[in-house]
Every structure is written in structure tokens, then in C-alpha cells.
C-alpha positions in Angstrom: 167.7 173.4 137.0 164.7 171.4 138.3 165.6 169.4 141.5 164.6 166.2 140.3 165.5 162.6 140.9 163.4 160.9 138.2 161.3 162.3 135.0 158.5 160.9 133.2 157.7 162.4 129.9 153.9 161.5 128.4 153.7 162.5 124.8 150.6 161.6 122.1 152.6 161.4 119.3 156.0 160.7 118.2 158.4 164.3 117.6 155.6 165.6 120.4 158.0 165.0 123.2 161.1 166.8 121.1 159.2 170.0 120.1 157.6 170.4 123.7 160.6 169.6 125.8 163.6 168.0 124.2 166.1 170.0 125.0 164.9 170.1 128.6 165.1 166.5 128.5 168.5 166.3 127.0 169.7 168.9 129.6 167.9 166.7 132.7 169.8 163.7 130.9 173.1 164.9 130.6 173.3 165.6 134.2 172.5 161.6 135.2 169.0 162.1 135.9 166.8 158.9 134.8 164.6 160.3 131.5 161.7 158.1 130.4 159.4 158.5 127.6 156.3 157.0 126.8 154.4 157.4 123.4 150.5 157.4 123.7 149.4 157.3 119.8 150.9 156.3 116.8 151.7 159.1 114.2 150.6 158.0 111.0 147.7 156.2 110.8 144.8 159.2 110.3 147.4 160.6 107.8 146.5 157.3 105.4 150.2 156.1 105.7 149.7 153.1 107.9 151.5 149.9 107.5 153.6 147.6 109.6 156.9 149.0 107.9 155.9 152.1 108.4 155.4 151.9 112.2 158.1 149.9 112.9 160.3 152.7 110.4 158.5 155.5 112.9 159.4 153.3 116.1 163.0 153.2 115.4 163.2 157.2 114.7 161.4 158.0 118.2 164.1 155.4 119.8 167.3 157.3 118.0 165.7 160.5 118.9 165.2 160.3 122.4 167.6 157.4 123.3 170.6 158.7 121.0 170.0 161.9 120.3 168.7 163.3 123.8 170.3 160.8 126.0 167.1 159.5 127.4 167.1 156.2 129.4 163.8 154.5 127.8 161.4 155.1 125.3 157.8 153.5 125.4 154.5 152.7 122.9 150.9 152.5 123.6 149.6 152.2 120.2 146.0 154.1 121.1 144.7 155.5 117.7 145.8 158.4 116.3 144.0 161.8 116.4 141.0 158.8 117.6 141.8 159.2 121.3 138.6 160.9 122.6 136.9 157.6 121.4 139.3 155.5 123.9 137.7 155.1 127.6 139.4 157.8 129.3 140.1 155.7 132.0 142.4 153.4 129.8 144.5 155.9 128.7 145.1 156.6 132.7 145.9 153.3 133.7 148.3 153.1 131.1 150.0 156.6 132.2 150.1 155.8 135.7 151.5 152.3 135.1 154.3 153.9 133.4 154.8 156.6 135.7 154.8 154.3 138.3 157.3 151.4 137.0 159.8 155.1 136.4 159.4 156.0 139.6 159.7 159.7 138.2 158.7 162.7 141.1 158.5 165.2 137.7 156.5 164.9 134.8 156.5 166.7 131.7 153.4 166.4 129.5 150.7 168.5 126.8 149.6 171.8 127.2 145.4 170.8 127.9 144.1 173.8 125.0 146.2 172.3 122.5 144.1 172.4 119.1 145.0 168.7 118.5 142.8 166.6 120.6 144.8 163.7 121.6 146.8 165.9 123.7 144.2 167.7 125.7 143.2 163.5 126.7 146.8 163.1 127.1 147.2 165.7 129.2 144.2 165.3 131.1 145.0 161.4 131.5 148.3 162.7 132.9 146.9 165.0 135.7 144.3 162.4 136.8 147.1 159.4 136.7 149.3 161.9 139.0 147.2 163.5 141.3 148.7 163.8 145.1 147.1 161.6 146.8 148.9 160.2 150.4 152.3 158.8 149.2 152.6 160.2 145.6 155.8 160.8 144.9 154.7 163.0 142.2 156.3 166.6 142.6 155.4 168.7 139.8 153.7 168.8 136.0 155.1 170.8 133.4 152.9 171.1 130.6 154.9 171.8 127.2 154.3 173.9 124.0 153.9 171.9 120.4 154.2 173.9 117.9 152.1 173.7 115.1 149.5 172.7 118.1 149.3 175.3 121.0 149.8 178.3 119.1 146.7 177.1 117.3 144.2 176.7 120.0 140.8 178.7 121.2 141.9 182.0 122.0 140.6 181.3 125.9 142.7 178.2 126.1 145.9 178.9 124.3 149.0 178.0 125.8 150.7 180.9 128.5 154.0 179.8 129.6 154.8 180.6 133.4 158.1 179.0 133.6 161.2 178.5 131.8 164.0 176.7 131.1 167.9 177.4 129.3 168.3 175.0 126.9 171.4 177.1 125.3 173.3 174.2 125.6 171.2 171.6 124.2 169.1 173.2 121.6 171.3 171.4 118.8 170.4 168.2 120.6 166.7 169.3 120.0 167.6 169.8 116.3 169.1 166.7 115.7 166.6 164.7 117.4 163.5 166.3 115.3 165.8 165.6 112.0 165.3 162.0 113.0 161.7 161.8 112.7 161.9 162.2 108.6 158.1 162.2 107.9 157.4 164.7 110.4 159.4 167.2 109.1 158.2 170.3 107.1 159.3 172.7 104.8 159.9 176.4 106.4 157.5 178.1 107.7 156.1 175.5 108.8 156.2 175.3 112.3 157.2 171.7 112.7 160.2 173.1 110.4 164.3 172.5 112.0 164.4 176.3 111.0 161.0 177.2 112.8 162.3 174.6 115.8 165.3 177.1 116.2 163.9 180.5 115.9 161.4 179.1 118.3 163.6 178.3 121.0 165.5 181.9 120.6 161.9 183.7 120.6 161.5 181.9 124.4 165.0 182.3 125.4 164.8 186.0 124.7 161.9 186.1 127.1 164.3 184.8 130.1 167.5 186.5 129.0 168.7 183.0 127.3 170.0 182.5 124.3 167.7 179.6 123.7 164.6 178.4 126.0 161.5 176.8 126.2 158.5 177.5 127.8 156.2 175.6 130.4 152.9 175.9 132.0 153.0 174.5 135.7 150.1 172.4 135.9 150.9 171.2 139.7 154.2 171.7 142.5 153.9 170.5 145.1 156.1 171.4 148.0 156.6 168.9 150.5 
């Protein structure tokens, strides 16, 4: 497993940090490492479904899905505007990123893939590797970039996600499950991608690629060896 004393997780939108690296996280949580989360955009509001209820509904299924369900110390919100991000100063987006990296204290951070089709997470992940670069006295280790599917498999065929690293999440795949069940208006009928039955075969498609009975898959955007 990753030699790690703290993680950061920076996500656009809510179920984002669950398909891209929820078991990981529930695997890095249930051996004591401190797991924070932080939410970018909210997930509704281009979809014509916004109200107060709503987000406050949406808020409490992130919390039970990656405080309950994956065991994850803390969850944040940033509220910038969904699938709108590109029209948010760039350099907002980093200062929130590295406040929150910074108040963790995390040396690993797990974030999007930069070609994903959806744009909010190529600014995410972008805001990320800006907000973490290793400057003198980072204590930033590594970033992992994640897969979400129904996102990166969708990309520009230059720019589509290749995974070169992985991790067994055998034993915490259910978690993964369970914690995308929570986020009810997400969910999709199979074949969807962002399906509980697509979310499984998913996870043994990458496991079989690392002799695992369940994985996922990462792109290492920096390591840094010290």
C-alpha cells in the first residue's frame, strides 16, 4: 500500500471521488491514515435541478458516503458552478485547493485524470498540480490522478486516460458500492457507466490487469522521492 501519512482527495463533483478512488480511500482509511475530501462544484445545478433542498439533500449523501461509508475523516464544499468552472479565475480555484491541502497537511493527493471529457475536472486537476507543485518545503509526495467513469473513457483519443499504477481494492470494493448507492440522483440504470453494476464489473476489469480480484487504476501525475 502507498506509504502515506496524510491524503487529500480534490474531486469536482460529488460521487467523483467514489468512482475515481473510493475504494482506495476506504482501504487508506481503514488502516488509520487521516482521509480528507474536498468537493469543488456542486452537482446539480447545470442539470436544472437546483434548489436549497436539493443541495443540502446532495450535501448529506457526499458526507454518508465518504464519512460512513468509506471511513473518511472530513468532507469539504466549494460551491464553484457546475460544469461552469472554466469561467472561474483559475487562480481561485487554486487557492482554494491549496488552502485545503494545506490545513490536511496530506504528503498524497488523489485527484482527476486532466483529458477527462467533462471540463471541470481537467481545471480541477490542473488547479491541483499548480496548488502542489514541489517547491522548497512541500510536503507534497505524490498525485495520483483517478479514472471517472462515464468521463475518462470518453475523452479525445490523444488525451484519454492510461493508467500506470494500481491499487487492490479486493477488500473494499463493497465499500465503493455502498458509498455510490448513497448518492441517489447520480445513479443510473445498467449500462450506464455510473451504474452499481458498471461500478463493479469496472473494478474486476482493472483488478484483472494486476492479478486482483478487484482494482483501480491511477495515472502518476508527480512522485517525488525525497
Amino acid at each position: 500500500m502507498i506509504d502515506t501519512q496524510s491524503v487529500a482527495a480534490g474531486f469536482a463533483h460529488p460521487d467523483d471521488e467514489v468512482l475515481a478512488a473510493g475504494g482506495t480511500l476506504a482501504r487508506l482509511a481503514a488502516a488509520n491514515v487521516p482521509v480528507h475530501v474536498l468537493i469543488l462544484a456542486t452537482g446539480l445545478e447545470a442539470r436544472g435541478k437546483a434548489s436549497g433542498d436539493q443541495f443540502a439533500k446532495l450535501r448529506a449523501e457526499a458526507e454518508r458516503a465518504v464519512v460512513t461509508t468509506l471511513g473518511c475523516r472530513s468532507i469539504a464544499f466549494a460551491d464553484f458552478p457546475d460544469n461552469r468552472m472554466d469561467s472561474v479565475a483559475r487562480l481561485d480555484v487554486i487557492k482554494r485547493v491549496e488552502a485545503f491541502v494545506g490545513d490536511t497537511g496530506a504528503d498524497t493527493v488523489f485527484t482527476h485524470h486532466p483529458g477527462d471529457i467533462n471540463l471541470d475536472h481537467g481545471v480541477v486537476a490542473r488547479a491541483v498540480m499548480t496548488a502542489t507543485r514541489p517547491v522548497p518545503g512541500s510536503r507534497i509526495r505524490r498525485v495520483w490522478a483517478g479514472e471517472v467513469i462515464s468521463s475518462s473513457e470518453w475523452g479525445l483519443p490523444a488525451e484519454r486516460f492510461v493508467p500506470n499504477a494500481w491499487i487492490d481494492i479486493s477488500a473494499t470494493l463493497s465499500k465503493k458500492r455502498d458509498a455510490l448507492a448513497c448518492y441517489t440522483g447520480e445513479l443510473r440504470e445498467f449500462p450506464h457507466p455510473r451504474s452499481l453494476d458498471a461500478l463493479v464489473h469496472h473494478a474486476r476489469l482493472r483488478g484483472s490487469e494486476c492479478g486482483a480480484e478487484a482494482a483501480e487504476a491511477f495515472q502518476i501525475l508527480r512522485e517525488v522521492v525525497r
